[in-house]
Structure formats: C-alpha cells, structure tokens
C-alpha positions as CSV (number, residue, x, y, z in Angstrom):
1,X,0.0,0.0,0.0
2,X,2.8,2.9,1.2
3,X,5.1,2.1,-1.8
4,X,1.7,2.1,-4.2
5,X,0.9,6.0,-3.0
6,X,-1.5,5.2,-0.3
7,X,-2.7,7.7,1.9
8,X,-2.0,7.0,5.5
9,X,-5.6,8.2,6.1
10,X,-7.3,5.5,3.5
11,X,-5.2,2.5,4.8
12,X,-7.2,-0.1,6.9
13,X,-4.3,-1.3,9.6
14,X,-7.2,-3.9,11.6
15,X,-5.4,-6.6,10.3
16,X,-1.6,-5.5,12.3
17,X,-3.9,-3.9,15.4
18,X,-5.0,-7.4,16.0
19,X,-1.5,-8.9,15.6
20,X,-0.6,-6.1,18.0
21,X,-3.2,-7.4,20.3
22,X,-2.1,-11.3,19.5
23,X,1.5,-10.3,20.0
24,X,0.8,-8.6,23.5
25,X,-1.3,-11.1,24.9
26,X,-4.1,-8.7,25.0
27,X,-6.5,-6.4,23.6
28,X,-4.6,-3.5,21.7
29,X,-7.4,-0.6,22.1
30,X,-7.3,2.5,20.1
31,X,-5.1,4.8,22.5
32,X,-2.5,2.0,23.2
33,X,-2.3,1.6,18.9
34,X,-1.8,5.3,18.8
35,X,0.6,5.4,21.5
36,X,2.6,2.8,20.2
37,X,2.7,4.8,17.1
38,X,4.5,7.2,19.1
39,X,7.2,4.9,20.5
40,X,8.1,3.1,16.6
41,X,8.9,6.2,15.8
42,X,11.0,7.6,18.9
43,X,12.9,4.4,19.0
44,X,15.9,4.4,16.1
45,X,16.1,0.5,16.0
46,X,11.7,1.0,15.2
47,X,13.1,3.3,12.4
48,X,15.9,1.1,11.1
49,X,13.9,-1.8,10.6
50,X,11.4,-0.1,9.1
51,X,13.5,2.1,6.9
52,X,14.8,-1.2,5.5
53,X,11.7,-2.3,4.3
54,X,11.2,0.8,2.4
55,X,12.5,4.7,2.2
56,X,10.1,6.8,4.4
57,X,7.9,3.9,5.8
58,X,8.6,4.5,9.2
59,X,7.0,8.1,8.9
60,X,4.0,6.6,6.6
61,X,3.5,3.7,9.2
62,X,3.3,5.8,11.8
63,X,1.0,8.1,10.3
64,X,-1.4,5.5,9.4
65,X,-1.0,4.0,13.0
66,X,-2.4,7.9,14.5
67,X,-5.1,8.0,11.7
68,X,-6.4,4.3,12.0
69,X,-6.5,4.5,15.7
70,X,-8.7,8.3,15.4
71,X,-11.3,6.0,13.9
C-alpha cells in the first residue's frame, strides 16, 4: 500500500492492530495503537527496521498508525 501511493488516512491497519493485540497477549485498544505509534517512531532500531523495508515507511507507518487508531 505505502510504496503504491496510499494515503496514510485510507489505509485499513485492523489486520496489524489485532496482531498487536495477538503479540501482546491482550486487547490493543485505540489509544495504546496510537501510542505505540509514538514509541516506533522515537525508537531508532523501530526506524531502522522499518526504513529497511522501504524509504520513508517509518513516517508513513506511523502516520497511518495515528489516523487508524482516530477512527
């Protein structure tokens, strides 16, 4: 989706909020996505890995992460 042109406003993330959620061991709720949001992006290994996959994700991840979690 990011490296087709995607908006991080049209993206549906349900899919990684529940993996999130699996991955945790509990339910992921709206604020904790959006929070978490926060913390890829303040942490530089978050970044890195990230930034591997594709130039700029990180910032378009994150952005979808605050958007899908306003919903």
């Amino acid at each position: 989706r990011y490296e087709a042109g995607a908006s991080p406003d049209d993206v549906d993330l349900s899919a990684h909020q529940s993996w999130i959620a699996d991955m945790w061991g509990h339910p992921c709720d709206a604020k904790a996505y959006g929070r978490l949001s926060e913390i890829y992006l303040a942490h530089p290994d978050f970044v890195a890995r990230f930034e591997t996959l594709s130039e700029g994700f990180s910032q378009w991840l994150t952005a979808a992460m605050v958007a899908w979690s306003k919903r």
